[in-house]
C-alpha positions, 0 to 999 in steps of 0.5 A, a space after each residue: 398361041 392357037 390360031 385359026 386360018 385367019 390368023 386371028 386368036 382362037 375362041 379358047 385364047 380369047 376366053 381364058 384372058 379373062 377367065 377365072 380356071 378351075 382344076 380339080 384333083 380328086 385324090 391325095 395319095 399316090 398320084 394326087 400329091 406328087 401331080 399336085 407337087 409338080 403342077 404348081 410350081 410348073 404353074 406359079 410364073 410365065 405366061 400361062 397363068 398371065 394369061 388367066 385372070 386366076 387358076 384355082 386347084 381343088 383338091 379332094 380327098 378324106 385321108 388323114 397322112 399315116 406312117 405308111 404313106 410317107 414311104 411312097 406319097 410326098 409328104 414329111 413326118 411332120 405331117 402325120 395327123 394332118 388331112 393330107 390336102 391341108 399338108 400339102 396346100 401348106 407345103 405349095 404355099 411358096 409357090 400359090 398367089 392371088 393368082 394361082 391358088 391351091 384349095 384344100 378340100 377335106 372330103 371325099 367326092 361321093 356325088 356331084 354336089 361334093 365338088 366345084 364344076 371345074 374346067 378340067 378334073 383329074 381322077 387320081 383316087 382308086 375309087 369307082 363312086 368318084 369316078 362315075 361322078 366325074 365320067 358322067 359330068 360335063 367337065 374334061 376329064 383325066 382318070 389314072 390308075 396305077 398298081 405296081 409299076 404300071 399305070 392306065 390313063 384315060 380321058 374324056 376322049 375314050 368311047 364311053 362305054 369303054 370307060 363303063 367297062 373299066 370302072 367295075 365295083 370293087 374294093 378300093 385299094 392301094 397302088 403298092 402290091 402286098 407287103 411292097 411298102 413294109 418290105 421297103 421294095 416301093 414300086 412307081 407307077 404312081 409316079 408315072 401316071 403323076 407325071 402323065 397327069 401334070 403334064 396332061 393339065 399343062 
């Protein structure tokens, strides 16, 4: 538990007793559903979700799971066809409750309407509209990028004219090089940067 000179519980320990805590996770792909598939179960017991009232997880993001996707994002052939956030809220369902819930969100985040104020939002999507949206809220923010085997995250804490800098216009695209995924040489910086990200929200 934080504690202040006084010893006596912090503002922010004393909130989040009764507090209901939202995440968001902007992206189903690379990063966002293999952060998603470590942040849960880490979540689902101990003392830091007792000591919510309730976490919900929003997740967001249009794309429908292809065959390509099931060499480097974490889902089964099963869930081919599926919005890939309703496959993997059902894949997390053992491990949400009451208390800790995982809500499918099947759209893209385009402006700030199209998502739930949340407390802390991770950007895990290769897209500058999203970003933008999220870099100009008031919510904590973690925004990763990954191509290869490298990855960049930055948070609410970069000097925001840095972050203007590194969010130019320009073509969405995958975090495999070319031709990486149907040669079979996957590489892993979105594993990294799915790693950073979980363990940035714990």
């Amino acid at each position: 538990m934080h504690t202040n000179n006084n010893s006596e519980p912090t503002t922010l320990v004393k909130i989040a007793k009764s507090y209901d805590y939202e995440i968001a996770i902007i992206g189903a792909g690379g990063i966002g559903s293999h952060l998603v598939s470590a942040l849960v179960p880490a979540l689902h017991r101990g003392d830091l979700l007792m000591s919510t009232e309730r976490i919900t997880i929003r997740m967001y993001d249009s794309d429908m799971v292809s065959e390509e996707n099931l060499a480097h994002q974490r889902f089964m052939p099963d869930d081919m066809g599926k919005h890939k956030v309703t496959a993997i809220a059902e894949s997390m369902a053992p491990f949400t409750s009451d208390r800790l819930r995982l809500v499918a969100c099947p759209w893209d985040v385009r402006e700030a309407s199209d998502m739930k104020p949340a407390d802390i939002t991770v950007v895990a999507v290769d897209s500058a509209v999203a970003r933008r949206v999220v870099h100009s809220s008031d919510t904590i923010f973690l925004d990763l990028r990954c191509l290869g085997d490298g990855y960049v995250a930055l948070d609410s804490s970069v000097d925001p004219d840095f972050v203007i800098k590194m969010t130019p216009d320009q073509p969405a695209r995958s975090c495999q090089h070319e031709d990486a995924i149907s040669s079979g040489n996957i590489e892993f910086g979105f594993l990294l940067a799915a790693a950073h990200g979980a363990q940035w929200v714990l």
